[in-house]
N, C-alpha and C positions, 0 to 999 in steps of 0.2 A: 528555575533549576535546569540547567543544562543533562539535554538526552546523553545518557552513557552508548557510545556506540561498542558494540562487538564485533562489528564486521570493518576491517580500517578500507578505505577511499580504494586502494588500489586493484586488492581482492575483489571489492564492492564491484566497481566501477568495471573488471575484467568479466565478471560472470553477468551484465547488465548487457557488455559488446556480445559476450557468448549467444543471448539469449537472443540481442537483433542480428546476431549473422544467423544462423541455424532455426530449423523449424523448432516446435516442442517435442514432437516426438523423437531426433536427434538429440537433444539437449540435454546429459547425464542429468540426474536427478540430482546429485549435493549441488551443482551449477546451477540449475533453477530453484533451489532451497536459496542458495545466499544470494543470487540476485532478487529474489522474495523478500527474504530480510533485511536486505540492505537498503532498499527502497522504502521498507516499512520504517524503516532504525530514520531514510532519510524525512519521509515522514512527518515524524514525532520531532524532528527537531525543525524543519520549517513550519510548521504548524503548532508549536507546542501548548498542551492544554489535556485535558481528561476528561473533556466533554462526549467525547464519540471513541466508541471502538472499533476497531478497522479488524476484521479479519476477512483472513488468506488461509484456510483450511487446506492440508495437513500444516505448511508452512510456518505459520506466524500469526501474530495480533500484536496488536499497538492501541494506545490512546494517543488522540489528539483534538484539536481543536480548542481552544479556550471557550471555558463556561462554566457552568454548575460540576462540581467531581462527584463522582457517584460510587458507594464504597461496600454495596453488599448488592447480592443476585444477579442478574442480568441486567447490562447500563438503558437509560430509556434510547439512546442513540447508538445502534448498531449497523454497521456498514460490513456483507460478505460476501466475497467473491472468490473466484477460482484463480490460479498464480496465471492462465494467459490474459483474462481481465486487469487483473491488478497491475500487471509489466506492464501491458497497452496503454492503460490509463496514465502511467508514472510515464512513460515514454512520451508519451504524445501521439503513440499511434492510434488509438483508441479515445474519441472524446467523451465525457462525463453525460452528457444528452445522448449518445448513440449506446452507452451502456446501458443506460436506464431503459431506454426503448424499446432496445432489444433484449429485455430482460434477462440481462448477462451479471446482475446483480441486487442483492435487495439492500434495500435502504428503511429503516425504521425511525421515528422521531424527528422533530421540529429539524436540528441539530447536522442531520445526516446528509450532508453533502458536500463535496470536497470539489466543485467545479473552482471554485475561487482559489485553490491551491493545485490544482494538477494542470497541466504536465509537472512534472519534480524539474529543478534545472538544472539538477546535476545527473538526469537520467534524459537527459536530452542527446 
């Protein structure tokens, strides 16, 4: 089943350059909302699966990963972090081994790790 996107490529892809020109505290806040979600939306569709849940609190959540779906409470695979973790990661400026390290995110369940999928290539 193909990811429904909400955010189209151009908008996406403008608030994504917003976010590597500019510090975060510069960075109006609907601007790093939809580059949040647009990377989440990218996400879910190069990944697609309901194996892991990705949240980016206030921002956004996603499923991805292909495996077991999980359809009531808390999923056994939860991945959360903050919107300058999450951009970092989707970018490439941030790798998946220096988030974890540096404890700029927690990772729950067998399932919860997205190194085999990030950087995103259309957040490159």
């Amino acid at each position: 089943m193909a990811v429904k996107r909400r955010i189209d490529a151009a908008t996406g892809g403008e608030a994504v350059r917003a976010w590597k020109a500019a510090d975060d505290a510069a960075l109006p806040r609907p601007v790093l909302a939809t580059a949040v979600r647009y990377l989440l939306e990218e996400l879910s569709e190069v990944a697609e699966g309901n194996s892991v849940e990705v949240r980016v609190p206030p921002f956004g959540v996603t499923q991805c990963i292909p495996g077991p779906r999980h359809t009531r409470g808390t999923p056994p695979n939860v991945i959360e972090m903050d919107a300058a973790t999450w951009l970092g990661l989707a970018t490439g400026r941030l790798s998946w081994a220096d988030a974890v390290g540096q404890s700029r995110l927690t990772a729950s369940g067998t399932r919860a790790d997205l190194s085999e999928v990030l950087p995103l290539a259309a957040a490159r």
